[in-house]
MDTraj code that builds the backbone (N, CA, C; nanometers):
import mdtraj as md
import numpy as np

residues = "UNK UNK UNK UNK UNK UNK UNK UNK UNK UNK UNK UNK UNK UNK UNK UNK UNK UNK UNK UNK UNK UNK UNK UNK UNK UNK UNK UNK UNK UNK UNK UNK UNK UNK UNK UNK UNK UNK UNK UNK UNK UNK UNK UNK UNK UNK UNK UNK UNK UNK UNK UNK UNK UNK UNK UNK UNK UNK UNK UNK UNK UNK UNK UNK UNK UNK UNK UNK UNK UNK UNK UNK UNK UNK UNK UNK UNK UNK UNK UNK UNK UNK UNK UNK UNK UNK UNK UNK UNK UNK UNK UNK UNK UNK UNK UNK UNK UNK UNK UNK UNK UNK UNK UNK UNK UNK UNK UNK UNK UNK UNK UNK UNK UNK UNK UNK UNK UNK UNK UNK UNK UNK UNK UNK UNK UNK UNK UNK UNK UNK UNK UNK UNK UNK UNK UNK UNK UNK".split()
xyz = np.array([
    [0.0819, -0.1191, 0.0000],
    [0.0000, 0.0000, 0.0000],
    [0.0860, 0.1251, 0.0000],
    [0.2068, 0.1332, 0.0762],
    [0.2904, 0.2333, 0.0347],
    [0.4035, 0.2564, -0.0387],
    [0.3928, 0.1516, -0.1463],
    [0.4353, 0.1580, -0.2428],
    [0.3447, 0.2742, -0.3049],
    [0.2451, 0.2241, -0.3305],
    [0.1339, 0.2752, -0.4416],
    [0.1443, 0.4406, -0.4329],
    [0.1193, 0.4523, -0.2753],
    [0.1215, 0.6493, -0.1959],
    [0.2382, 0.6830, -0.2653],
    [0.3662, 0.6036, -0.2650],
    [0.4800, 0.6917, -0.3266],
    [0.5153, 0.7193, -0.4881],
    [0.4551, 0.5850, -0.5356],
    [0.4587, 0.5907, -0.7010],
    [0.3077, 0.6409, -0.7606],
    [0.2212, 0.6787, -0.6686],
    [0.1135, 0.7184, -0.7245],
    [0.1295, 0.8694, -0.8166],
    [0.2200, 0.9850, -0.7400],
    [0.2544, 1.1297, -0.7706],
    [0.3524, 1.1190, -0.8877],
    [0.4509, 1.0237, -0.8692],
    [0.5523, 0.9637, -0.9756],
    [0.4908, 0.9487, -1.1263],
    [0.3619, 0.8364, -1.1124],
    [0.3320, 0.8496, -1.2034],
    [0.2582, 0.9092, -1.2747],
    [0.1820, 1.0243, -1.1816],
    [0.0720, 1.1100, -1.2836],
    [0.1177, 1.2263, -1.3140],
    [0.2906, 1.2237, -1.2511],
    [0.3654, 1.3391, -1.2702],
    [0.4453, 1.2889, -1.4784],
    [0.4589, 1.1593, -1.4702],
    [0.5282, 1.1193, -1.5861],
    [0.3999, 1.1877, -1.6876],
    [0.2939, 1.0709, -1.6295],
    [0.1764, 1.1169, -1.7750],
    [0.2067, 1.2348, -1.7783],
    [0.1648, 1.3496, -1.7121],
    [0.1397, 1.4737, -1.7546],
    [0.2679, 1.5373, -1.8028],
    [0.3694, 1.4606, -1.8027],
    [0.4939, 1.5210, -1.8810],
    [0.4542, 1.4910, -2.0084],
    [0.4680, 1.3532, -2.0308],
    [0.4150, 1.2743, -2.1672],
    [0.2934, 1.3641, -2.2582],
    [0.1831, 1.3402, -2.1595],
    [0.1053, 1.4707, -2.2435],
    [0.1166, 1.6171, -2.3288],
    [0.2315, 1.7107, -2.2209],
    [0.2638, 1.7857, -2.2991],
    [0.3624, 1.7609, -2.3756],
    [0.4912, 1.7121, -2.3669],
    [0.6101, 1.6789, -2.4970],
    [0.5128, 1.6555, -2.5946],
    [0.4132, 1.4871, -2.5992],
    [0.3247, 1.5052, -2.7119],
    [0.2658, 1.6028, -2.7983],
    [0.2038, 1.7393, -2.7005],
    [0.1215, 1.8515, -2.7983],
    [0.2553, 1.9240, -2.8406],
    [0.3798, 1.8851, -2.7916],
    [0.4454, 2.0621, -2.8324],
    [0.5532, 1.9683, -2.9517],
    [0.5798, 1.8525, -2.9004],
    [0.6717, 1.7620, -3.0038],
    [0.6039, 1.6276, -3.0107],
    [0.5014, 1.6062, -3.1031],
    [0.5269, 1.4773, -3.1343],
    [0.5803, 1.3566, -3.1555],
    [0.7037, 1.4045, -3.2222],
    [0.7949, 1.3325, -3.2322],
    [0.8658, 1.2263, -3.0668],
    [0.9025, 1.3813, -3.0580],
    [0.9731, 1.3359, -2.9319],
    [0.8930, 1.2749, -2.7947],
    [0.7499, 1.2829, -2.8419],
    [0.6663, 1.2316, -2.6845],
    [0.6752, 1.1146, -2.6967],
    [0.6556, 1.0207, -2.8530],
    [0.6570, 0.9111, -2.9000],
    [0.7593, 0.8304, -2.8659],
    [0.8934, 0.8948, -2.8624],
    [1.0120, 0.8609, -2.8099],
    [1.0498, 0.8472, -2.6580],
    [0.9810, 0.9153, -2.5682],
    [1.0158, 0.9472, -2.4541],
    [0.8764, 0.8142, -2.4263],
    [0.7165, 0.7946, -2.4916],
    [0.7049, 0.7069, -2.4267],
    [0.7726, 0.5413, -2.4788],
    [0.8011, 0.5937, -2.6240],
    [0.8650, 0.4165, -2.6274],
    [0.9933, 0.3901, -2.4860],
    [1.0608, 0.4549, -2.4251],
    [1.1856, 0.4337, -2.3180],
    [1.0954, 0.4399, -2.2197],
    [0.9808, 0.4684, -2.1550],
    [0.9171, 0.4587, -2.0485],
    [0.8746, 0.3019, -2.0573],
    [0.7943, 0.2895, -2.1954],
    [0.7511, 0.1427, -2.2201],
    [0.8937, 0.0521, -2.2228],
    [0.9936, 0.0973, -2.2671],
    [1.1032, -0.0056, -2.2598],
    [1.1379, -0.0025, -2.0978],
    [1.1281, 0.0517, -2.0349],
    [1.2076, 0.0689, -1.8743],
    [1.1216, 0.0009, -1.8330],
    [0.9404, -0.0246, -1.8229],
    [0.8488, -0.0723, -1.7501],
    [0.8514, -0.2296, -1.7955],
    [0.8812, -0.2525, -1.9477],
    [0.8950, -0.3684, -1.9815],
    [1.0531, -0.4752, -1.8718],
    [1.1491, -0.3571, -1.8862],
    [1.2966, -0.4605, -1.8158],
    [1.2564, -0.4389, -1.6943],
    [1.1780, -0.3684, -1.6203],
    [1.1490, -0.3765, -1.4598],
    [1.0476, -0.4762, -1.4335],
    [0.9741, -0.5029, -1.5263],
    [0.8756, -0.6070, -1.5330],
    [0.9121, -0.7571, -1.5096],
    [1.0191, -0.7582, -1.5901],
    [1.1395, -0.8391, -1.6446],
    [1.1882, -0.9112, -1.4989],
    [1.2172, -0.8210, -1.4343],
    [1.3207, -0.7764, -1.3486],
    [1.2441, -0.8705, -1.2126],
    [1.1365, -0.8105, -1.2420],
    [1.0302, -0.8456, -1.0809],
    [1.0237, -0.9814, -1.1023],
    [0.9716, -1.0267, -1.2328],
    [0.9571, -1.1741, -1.2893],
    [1.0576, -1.2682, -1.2236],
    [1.1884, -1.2315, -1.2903],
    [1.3201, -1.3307, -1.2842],
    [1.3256, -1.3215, -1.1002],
    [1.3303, -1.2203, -1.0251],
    [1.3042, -1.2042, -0.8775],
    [1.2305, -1.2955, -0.7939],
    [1.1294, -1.3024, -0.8678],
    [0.9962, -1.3787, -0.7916],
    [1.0436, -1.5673, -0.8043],
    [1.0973, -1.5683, -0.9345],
    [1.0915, -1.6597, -0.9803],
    [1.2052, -1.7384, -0.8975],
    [1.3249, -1.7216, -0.8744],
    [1.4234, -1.7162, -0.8177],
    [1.4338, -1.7224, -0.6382],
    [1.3594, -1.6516, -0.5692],
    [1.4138, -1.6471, -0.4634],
    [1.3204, -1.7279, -0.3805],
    [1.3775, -1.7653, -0.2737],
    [1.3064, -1.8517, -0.1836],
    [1.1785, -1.7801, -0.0820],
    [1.0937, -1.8807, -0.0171],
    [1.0543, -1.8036, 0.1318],
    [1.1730, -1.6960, 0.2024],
    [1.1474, -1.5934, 0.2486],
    [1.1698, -1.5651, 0.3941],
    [1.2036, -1.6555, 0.5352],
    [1.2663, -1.6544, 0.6024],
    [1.2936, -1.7482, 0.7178],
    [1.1859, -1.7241, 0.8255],
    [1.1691, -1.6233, 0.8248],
    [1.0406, -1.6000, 0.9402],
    [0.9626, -1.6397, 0.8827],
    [0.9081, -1.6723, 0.7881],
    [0.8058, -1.7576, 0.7690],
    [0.7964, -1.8776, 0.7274],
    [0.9179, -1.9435, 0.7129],
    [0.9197, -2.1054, 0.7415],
    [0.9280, -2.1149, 0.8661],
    [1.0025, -2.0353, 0.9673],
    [0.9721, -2.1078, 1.1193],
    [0.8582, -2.0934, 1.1405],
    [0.7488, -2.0242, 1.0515],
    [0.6674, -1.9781, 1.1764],
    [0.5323, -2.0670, 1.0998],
    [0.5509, -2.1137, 1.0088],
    [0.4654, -2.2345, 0.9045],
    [0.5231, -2.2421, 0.7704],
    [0.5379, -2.4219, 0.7894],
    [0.6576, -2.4229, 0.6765],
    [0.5750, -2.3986, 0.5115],
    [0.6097, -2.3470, 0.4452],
    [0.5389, -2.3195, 0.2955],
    [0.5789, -2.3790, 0.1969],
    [0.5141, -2.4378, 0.1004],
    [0.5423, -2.5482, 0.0151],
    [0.6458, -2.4522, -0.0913],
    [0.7589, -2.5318, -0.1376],
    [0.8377, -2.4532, -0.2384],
    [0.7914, -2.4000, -0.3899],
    [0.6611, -2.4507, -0.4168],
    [0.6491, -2.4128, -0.5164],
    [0.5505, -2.2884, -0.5151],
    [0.5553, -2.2148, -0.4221],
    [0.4415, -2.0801, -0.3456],
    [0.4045, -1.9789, -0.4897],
    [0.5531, -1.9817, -0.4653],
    [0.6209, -1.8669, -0.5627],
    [0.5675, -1.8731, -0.7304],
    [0.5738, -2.0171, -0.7534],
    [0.5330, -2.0395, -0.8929],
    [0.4101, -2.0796, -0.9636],
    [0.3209, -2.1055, -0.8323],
    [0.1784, -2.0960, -0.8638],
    [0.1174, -1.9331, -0.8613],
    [0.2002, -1.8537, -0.8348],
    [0.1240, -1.7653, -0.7684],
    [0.2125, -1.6487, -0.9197],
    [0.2677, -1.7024, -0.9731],
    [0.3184, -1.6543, -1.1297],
    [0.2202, -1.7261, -1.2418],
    [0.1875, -1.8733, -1.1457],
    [0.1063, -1.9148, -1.3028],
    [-0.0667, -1.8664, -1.2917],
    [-0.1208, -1.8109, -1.1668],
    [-0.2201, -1.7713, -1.1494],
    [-0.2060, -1.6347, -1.2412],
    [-0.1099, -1.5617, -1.1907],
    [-0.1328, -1.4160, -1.2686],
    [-0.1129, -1.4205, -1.4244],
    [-0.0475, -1.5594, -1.4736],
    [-0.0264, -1.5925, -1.6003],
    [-0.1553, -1.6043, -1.6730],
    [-0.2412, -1.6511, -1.6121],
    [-0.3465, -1.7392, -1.6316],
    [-0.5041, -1.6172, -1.6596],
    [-0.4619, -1.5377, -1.5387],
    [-0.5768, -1.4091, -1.5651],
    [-0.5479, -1.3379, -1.6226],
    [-0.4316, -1.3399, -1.6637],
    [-0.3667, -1.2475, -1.7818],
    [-0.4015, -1.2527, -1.9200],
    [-0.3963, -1.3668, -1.9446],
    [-0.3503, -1.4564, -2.0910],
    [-0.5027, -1.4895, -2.0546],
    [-0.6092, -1.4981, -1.9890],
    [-0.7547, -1.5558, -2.0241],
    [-0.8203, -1.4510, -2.0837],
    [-0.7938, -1.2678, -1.9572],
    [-0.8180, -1.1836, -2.0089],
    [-0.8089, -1.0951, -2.1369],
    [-0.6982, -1.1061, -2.1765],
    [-0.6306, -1.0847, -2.3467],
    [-0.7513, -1.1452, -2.4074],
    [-0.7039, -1.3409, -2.4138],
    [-0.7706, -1.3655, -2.4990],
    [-0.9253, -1.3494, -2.4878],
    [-0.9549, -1.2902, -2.3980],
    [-1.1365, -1.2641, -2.3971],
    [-1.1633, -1.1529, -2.4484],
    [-1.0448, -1.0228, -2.4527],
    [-1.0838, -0.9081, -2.4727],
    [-1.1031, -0.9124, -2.6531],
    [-0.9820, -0.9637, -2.6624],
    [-0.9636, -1.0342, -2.8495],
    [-1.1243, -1.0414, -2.8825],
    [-1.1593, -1.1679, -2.8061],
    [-1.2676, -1.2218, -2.8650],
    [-1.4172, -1.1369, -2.8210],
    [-1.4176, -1.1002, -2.7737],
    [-1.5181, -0.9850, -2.7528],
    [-1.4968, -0.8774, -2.8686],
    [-1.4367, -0.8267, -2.8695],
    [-1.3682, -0.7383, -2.9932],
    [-1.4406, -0.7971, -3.0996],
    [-1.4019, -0.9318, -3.1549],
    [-1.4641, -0.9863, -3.2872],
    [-1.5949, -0.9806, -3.2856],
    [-1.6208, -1.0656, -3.1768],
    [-1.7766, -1.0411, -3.1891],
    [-1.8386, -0.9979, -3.1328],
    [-1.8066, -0.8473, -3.0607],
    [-1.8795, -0.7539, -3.0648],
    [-1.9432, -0.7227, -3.1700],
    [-1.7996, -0.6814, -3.2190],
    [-1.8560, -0.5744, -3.3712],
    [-1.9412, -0.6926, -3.4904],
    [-1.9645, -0.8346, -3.4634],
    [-1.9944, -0.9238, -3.5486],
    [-2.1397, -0.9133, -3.4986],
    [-2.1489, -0.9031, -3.3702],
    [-2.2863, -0.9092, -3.3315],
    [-2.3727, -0.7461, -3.3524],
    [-2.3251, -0.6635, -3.3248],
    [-2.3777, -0.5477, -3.3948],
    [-2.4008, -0.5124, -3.5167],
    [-2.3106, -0.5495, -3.6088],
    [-2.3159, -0.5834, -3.7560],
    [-2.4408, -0.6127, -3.7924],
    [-2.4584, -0.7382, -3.7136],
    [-2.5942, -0.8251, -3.7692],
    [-2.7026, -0.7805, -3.6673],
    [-2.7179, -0.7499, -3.5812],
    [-2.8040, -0.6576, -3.5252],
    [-2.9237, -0.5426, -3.5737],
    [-2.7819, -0.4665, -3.6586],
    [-2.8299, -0.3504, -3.7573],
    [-2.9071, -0.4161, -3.8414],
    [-2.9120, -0.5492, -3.9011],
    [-2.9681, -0.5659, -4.0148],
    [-3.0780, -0.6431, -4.0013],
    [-3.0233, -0.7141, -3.8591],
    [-3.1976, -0.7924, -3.8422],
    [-3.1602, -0.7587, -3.6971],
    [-3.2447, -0.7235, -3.6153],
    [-3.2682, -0.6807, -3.4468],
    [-3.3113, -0.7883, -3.4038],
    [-3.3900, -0.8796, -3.4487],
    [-3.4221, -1.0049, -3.4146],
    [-3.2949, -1.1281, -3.3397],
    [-3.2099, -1.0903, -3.4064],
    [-3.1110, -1.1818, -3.3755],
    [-2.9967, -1.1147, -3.2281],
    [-3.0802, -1.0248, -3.1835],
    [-3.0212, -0.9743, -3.0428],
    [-2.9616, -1.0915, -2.9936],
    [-3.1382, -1.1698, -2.9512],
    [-3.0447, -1.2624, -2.8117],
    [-2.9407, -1.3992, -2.8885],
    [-2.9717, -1.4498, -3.0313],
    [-2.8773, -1.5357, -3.0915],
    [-2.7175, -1.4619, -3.0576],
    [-2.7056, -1.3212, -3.0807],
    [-2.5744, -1.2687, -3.1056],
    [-2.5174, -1.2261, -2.9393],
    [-2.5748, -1.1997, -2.8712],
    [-2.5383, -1.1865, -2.7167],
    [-2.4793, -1.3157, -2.6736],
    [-2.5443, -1.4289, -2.6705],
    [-2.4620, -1.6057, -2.6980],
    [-2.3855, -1.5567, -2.6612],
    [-2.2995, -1.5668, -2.8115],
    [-2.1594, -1.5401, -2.8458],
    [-2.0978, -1.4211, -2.7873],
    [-2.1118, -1.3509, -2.7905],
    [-2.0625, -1.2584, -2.6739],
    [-2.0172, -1.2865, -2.5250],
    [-2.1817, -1.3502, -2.4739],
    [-2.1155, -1.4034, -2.3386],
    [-2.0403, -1.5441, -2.3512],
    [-2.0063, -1.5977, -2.4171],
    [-1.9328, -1.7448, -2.4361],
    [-1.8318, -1.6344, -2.4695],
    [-1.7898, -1.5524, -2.5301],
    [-1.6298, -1.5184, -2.5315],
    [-1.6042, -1.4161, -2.3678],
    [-1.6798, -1.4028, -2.3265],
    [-1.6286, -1.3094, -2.2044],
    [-1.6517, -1.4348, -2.0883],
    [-1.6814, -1.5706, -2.1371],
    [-1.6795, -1.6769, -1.9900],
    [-1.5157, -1.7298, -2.0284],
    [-1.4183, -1.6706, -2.1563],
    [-1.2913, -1.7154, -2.1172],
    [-1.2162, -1.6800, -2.0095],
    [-1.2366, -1.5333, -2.0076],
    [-1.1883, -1.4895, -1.8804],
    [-1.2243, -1.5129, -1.7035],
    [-1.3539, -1.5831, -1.7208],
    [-1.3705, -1.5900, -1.5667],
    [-1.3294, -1.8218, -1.5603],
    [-1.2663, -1.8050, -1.6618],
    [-1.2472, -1.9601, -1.6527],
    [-1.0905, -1.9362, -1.6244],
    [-1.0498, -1.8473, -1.6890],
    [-0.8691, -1.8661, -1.6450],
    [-0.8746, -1.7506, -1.4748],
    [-1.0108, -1.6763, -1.4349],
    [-0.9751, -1.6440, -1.2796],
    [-1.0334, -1.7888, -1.2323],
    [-1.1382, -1.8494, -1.2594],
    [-1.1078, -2.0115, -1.1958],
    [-0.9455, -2.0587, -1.1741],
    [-0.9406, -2.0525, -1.2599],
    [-0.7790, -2.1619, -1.2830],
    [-0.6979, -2.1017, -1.2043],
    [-0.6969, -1.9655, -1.1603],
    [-0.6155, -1.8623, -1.0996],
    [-0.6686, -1.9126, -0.9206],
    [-0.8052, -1.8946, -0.9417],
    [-0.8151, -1.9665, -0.7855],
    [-0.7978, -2.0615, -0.7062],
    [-0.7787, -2.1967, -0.8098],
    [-0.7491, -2.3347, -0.8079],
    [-0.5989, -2.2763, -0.7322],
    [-0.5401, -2.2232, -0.8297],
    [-0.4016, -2.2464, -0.8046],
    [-0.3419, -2.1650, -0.6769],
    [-0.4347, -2.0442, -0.6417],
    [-0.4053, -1.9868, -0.5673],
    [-0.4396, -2.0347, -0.4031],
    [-0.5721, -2.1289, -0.4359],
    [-0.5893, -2.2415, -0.3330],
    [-0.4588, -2.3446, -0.2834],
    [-0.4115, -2.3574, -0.3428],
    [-0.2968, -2.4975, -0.3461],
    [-0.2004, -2.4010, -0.2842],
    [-0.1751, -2.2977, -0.2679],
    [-0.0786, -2.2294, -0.1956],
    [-0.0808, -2.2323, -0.0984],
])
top = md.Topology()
chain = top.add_chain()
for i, resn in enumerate(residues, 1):
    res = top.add_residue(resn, chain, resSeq=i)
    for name in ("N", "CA", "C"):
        top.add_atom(name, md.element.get_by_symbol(name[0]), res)
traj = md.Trajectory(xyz[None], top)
């Protein structure tokens, strides 16, 4: 939580840099955010290889021992709501605009085209299942 209090000013201080370089140089806002996106990408990186790597804490094996693989369910959970969410947003995307399409032309086919809609937005609450499974086993 105080992480967040300290990088919260940090970062709405960046946007609003970003914002103006953008109106006064285009060029250069484009540039300044591709190195923000490259720095957030190797810190990303960074946290990953971290997590992945290091053990429990000692105070908390004496104090209840924790299964060694804590660390890597709890990477494949966030993998999992990640990569369900993407691919749901994808597929919502398609057939959104597939179901409005045909909407416009026959209104009748509302509830046929909603279906499909909600069958692509139950990918995502199937990979936070899978995320809870796994986050259970921890």
């Amino acid at each position: 939580m105080i992480t967040w209090l300290i990088a919260l000013p940090l970062i709405a201080l960046v946007a609003t840099a970003i914002t103006v370089q953008m109106r006064r140089h285009p060029r250069g806002g484009l540039r300044l955010m591709k190195l923000l996106n490259l720095a957030l990408l190797v810190g990303g990186g960074a946290l990953v290889i971290v997590a992945a790597t290091t053990s429990p804490a000692t105070a908390a094996t004496l104090a209840a021992p924790a299964p060694s693989y804590s660390g890597q369910a709890l990477m494949g959970a966030a993998i999992a709501v990640a990569g369900s969410s993407i691919g749901a947003a994808i597929a919502v995307a398609y057939t959104g605009s597939a179901a409005l399409a045909a909407i416009s032309e026959r209104p009748e086919l509302f509830g046929r085209a909603m279906v499909f809609v909600g069958l692509a937005e139950g990918i995502a609450i199937y990979g936070l299942v899978v995320a809870i499974i796994l986050i259970g086993k921890v």
